[in-house]
N, C-alpha and C positions, 0 to 999 in steps of 0.2 A: 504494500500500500504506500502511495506516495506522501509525501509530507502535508502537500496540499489535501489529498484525499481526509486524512485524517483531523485536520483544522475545522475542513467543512465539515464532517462528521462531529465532532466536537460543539459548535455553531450550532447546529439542526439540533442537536441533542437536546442543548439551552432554551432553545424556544418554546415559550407557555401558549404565544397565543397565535397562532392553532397549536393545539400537540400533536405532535406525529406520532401515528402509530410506531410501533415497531417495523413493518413491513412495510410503512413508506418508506422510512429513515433507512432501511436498510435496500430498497430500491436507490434511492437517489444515491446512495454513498457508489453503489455496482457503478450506476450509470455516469458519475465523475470518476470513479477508479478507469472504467471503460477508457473514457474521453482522454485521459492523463496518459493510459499504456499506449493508445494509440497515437500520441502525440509524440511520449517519449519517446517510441520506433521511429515518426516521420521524423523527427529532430536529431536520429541518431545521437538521445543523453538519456542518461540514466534518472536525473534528477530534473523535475522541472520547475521553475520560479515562474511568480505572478505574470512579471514583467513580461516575459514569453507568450500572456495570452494576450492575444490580439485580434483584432477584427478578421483577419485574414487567415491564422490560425481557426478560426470560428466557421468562417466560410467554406474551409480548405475540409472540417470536420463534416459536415452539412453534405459536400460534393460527395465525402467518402461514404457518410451512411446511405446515400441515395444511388448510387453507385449499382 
């Protein structure tokens, strides 16, 4: 799990209002773990920072799941 993955997990956790179930929480966490491995491969890094998301990053994601 990347660092980022687990901050936002962390974040969602905290949240009162809505509370997420268990099985949101643990959807969204997949589905940014997903986003993060996939990114890490196209970036050839193992680790990914903030800075790195970007519009085009986002865009580039979107082509791939439609793909």
């Amino acid at each position: 799990m990347q660092p980022l993955t687990a901050q936002f997990k962390n974040y969602l956790a905290k949240q009162t209002r809505p509370k997420l179930s268990r099985a949101t929480l643990a959807n969204y966490v997949s589905d940014v773990d997903q986003f993060l491995a996939w990114l890490a491969k196209d970036l050839q890094e193992t680790l990914i920072q903030p800075i790195q998301l970007t519009g085009r990053v986002f865009q580039n994601y979107g082509l791939y799941l439609n793909a």
